[in-house]
C-alpha positions in Angstrom: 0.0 0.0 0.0 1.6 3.2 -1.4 1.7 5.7 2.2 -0.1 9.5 1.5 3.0 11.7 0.7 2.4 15.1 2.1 4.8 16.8 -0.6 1.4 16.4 -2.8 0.2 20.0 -3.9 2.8 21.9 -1.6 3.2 25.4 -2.4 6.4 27.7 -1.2 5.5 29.4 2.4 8.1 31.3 2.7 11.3 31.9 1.2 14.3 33.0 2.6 16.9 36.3 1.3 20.0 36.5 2.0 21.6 39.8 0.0 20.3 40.0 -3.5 19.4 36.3 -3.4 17.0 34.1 -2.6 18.9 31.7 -0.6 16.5 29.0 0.5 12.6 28.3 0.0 10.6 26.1 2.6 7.2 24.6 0.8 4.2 23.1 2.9 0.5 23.5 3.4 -1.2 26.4 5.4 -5.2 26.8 5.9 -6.8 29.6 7.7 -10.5 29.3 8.8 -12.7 32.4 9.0 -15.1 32.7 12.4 -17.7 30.6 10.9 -15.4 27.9 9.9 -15.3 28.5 6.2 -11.9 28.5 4.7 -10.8 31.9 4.1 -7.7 31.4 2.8 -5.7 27.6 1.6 -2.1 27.4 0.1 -1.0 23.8 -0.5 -3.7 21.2 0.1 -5.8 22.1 3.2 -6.9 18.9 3.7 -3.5 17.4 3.6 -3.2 14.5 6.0 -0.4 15.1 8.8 1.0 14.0 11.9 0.5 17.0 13.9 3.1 15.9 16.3 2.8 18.0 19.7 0.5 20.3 18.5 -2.4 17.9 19.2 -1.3 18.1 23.1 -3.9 20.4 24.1 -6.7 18.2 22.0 -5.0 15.1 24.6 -5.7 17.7 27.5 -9.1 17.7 26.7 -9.6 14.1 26.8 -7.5 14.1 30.1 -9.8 16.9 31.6 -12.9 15.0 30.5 -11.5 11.6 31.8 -10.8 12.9 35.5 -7.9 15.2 35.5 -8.6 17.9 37.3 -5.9 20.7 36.9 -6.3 24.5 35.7 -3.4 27.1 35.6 0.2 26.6 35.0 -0.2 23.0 36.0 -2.4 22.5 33.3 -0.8 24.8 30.5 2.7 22.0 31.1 0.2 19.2 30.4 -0.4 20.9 27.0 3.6 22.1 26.6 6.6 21.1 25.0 8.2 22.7 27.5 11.9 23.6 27.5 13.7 21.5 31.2 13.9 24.9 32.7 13.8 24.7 36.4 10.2 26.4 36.8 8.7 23.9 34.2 10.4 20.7 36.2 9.0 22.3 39.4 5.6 22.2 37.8 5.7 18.9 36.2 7.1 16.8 39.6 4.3 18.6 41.4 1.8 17.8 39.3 2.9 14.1 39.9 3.6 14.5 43.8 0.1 15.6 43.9 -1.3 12.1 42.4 1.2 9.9 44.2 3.4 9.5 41.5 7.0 10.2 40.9 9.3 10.5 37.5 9.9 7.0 37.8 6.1 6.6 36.8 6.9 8.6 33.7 7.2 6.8 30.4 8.4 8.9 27.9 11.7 9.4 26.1 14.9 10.2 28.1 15.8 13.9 26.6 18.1 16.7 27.4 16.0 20.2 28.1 15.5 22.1 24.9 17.0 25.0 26.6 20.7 25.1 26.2 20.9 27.3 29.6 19.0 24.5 31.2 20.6 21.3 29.2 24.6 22.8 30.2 23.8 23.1 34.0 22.5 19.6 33.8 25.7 18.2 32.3 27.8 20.3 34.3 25.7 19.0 37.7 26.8 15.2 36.3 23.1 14.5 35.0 22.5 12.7 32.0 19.0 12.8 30.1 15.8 12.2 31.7 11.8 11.4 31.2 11.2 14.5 33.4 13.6 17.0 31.4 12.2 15.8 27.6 9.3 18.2 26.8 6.6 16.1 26.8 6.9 15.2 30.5 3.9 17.6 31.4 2.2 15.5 28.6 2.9 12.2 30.2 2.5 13.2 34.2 -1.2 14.6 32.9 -2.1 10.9 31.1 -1.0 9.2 34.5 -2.7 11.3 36.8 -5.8 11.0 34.7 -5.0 7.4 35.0 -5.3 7.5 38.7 -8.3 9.5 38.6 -10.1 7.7 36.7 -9.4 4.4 38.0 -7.6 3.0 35.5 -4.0 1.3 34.9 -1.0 3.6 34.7 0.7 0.5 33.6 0.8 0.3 29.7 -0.6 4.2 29.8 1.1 4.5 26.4 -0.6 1.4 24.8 -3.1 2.6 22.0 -5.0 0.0 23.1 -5.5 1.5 27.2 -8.7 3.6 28.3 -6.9 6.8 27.9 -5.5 6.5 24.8 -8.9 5.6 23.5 -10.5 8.5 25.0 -7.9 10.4 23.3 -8.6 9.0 19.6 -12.1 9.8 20.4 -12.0 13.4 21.8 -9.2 14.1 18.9 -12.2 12.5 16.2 -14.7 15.0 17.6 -12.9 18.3 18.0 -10.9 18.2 14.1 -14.5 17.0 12.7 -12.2 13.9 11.1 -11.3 10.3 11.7 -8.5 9.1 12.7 -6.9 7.1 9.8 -3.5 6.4 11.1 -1.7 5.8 14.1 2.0 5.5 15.1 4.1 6.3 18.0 5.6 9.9 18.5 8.7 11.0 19.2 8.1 11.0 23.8 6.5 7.2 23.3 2.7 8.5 23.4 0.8 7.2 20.0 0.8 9.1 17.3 -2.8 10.3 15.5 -3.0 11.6 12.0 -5.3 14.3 11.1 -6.0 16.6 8.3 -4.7 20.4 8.4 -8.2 21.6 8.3 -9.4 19.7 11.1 -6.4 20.7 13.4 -7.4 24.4 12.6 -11.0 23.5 13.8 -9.5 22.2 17.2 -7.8 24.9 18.0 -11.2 27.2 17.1 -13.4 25.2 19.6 -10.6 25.4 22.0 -10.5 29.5 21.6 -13.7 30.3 21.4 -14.5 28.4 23.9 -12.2 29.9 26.4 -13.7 33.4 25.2 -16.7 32.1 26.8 -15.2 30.6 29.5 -17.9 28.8 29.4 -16.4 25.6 32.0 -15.7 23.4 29.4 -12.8 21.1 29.2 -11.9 23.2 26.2 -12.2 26.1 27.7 -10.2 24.6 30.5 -7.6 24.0 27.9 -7.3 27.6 26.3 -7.2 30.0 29.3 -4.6 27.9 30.6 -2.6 28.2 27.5 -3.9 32.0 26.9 -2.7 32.4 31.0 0.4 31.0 31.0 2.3 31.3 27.9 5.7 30.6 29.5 4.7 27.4 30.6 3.7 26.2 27.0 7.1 27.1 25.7 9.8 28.7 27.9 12.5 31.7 27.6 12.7 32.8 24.1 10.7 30.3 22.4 8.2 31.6 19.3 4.8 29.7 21.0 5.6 32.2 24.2 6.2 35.2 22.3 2.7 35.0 19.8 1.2 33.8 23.3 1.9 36.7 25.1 1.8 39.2 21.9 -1.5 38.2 21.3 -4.7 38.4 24.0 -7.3 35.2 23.5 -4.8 33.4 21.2 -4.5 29.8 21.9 -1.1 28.4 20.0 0.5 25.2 19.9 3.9 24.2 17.8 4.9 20.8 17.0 8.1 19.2 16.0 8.4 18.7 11.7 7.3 22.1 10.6 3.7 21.8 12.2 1.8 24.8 13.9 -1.7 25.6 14.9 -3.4 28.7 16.3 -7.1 29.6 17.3 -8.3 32.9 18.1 -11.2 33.9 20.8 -13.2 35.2 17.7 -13.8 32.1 16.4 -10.8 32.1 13.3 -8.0 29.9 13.3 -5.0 28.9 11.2 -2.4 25.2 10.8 0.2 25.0 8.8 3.0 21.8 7.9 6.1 23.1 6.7 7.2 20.5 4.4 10.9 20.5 5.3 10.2 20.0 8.8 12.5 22.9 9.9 11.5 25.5 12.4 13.3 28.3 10.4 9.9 30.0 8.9 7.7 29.0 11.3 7.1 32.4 12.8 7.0 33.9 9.7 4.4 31.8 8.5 2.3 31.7 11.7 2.2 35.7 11.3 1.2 36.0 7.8 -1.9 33.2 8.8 -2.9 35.3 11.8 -2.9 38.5 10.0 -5.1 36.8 7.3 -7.2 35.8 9.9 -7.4 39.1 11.2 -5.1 39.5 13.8 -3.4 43.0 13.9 0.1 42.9 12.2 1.9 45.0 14.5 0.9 42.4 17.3 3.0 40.3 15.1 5.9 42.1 14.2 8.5 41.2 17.2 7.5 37.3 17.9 7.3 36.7 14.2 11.4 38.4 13.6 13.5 35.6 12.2 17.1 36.8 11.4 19.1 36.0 8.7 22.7 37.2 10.0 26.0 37.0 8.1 28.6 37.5 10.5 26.1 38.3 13.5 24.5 41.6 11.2 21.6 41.3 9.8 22.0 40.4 5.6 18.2 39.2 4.6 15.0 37.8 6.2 12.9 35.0 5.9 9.4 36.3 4.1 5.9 34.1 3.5 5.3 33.8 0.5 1.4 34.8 1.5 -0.5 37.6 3.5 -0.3 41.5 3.7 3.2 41.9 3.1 3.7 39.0 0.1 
């Protein structure tokens, strides 16, 4: 059987300058749903089917929430992170456990280094090696296992597609992207994997902001003013999900590993996007020129969405989208 190939239909996103040249282009898919759900704009195929890697973490929160899990705030927002080790996310993560009788050794994902470098040196330098509690899914993996013990069931084989919670998650990810889930693997921390289609990952992330607009109680709602609250904990110091979090009031964001990215705003738009490459190079860029199609204010933009091009440390080009007000 002859595997969907995503490079079908791509379009260039953005392209990057360096001098007089363009240096590099980066192809993928983007979508961008108006308020009523429409598609307002589509480069690429928006129905493409992906792997939306982490960015589906706050769609698995929702299941969590609905399953038992009963968290809110910064505790919450690191069950929907791909956090960077930094000492305030590990803080979080082991009190989130502490608080359902666990401990890291109940964790199952992938040994990691932090993603911040700050954070990954003082680790070596301290004589630590990699860990389940520094890779960035660890807020991912203590929410499953304290929904687990909340909801009675096994944290044994937690990570089997085949256990309660990993059920409730195909189910709760079926419902909010409006499409089935066609394929499964494991991802990169251990959890499985669900495919999606661009559009429906967009129409996640709209139930997820609007309904934290209304703050209506939800488990989506849940879900987005946690995010919306605590945009540190979703990414950490310098990271592009933190800086559109905070830039931009009601917007719910998640980035995933392989080019993916997904936004919803409290007015009901949202916008996804697979960079084909699966480099994080244009992903601001790209994320911008969606959000200003979408309606957010471009000046809100303008500092998380700065991606340097430098030769010898001075600025010699940019990266541009190849889409949006300033194509």
């Amino acid at each position: 059987m002859t595997a969907p190939d995503v490079a079908s239909a791509a379009v260039p996103l953005a392209r990057v300058h360096r001098g007089d040249l363009v240096e590099s282009v980066h192809l993928g898919h983007v979508v961008v749903l108006a308020p009523d759900g429409s598609v307002a704009h589509a480069a690429g195929d928006p129905d493409v089917v992906i792997w939306p890697r982490s960015s589906l973490k706050p769609v698995q929160a929702v299941a969590m929430l609905r399953h038992g899990l009963d968290v809110d705030g910064a505790d919450l927002a690191l069950v929907c992170a791909s956090h960077s080790g930094e000492p305030g996310h590990l803080e979080v993560v082991t009190g989130l456990l502490a608080a359902h009788g666990l401990t890291e050794a109940d964790l199952g994902n992938t040994p990691d280094w932090p993603l911040a470098p700050d954070a990954a040196w003082q680790r070596r330098a301290a004589g630590h090696g990699p860990a389940p509690l520094t890779q960035n899914c660890s807020g991912k993996h203590a929410g499953m296992l304290a929904t687990c013990r909340a909801a009675g069931w096994p944290t044994d084989g937690y990570l089997d597609p085949g256990h309660p919670l990993q059920r409730a998650v195909v189910a709760v990810t079926g419902e909010l992207t409006g499409a089935p889930v066609e394929h499964v693997t494991v991802d990169g921390c251990g959890a499985p994997l669900l495919s999606t289609t661009l559009t429906g990952l967009a129409r996640a992330f709209a139930t997820i902001a609007t309904a934290a607009a209304r703050d209506d109680g939800s488990a989506p709602a849940r879900v987005g003013r946690a995010m919306a609250a605590h945009p540190w904990h979703v990414g950490g110091t310098g990271r592009d999900v933190t800086a559109f979090l905070t830039a931009v009031p009601g917007l719910v964001a998640k980035d995933g590993a392989d080019g993916v990215y997904a936004a919803g705003l409290p007015g009901g738009g949202a916008v996804a996007f697979k960079v084909l490459d699966g480099g994080g190079r244009p992903r601001p860029v790209v994320l911008a020129a969606a959000l200003a199609l979408a309606g957010v204010d471009p000046a809100l933009l303008a500092d998380a969405a700065r991606t340097p091009v430098l030769g010898h440390g001075q600025p010699v080009g940019a990266v541009r989208a190849t889409f949006g007000p300033d194509a």
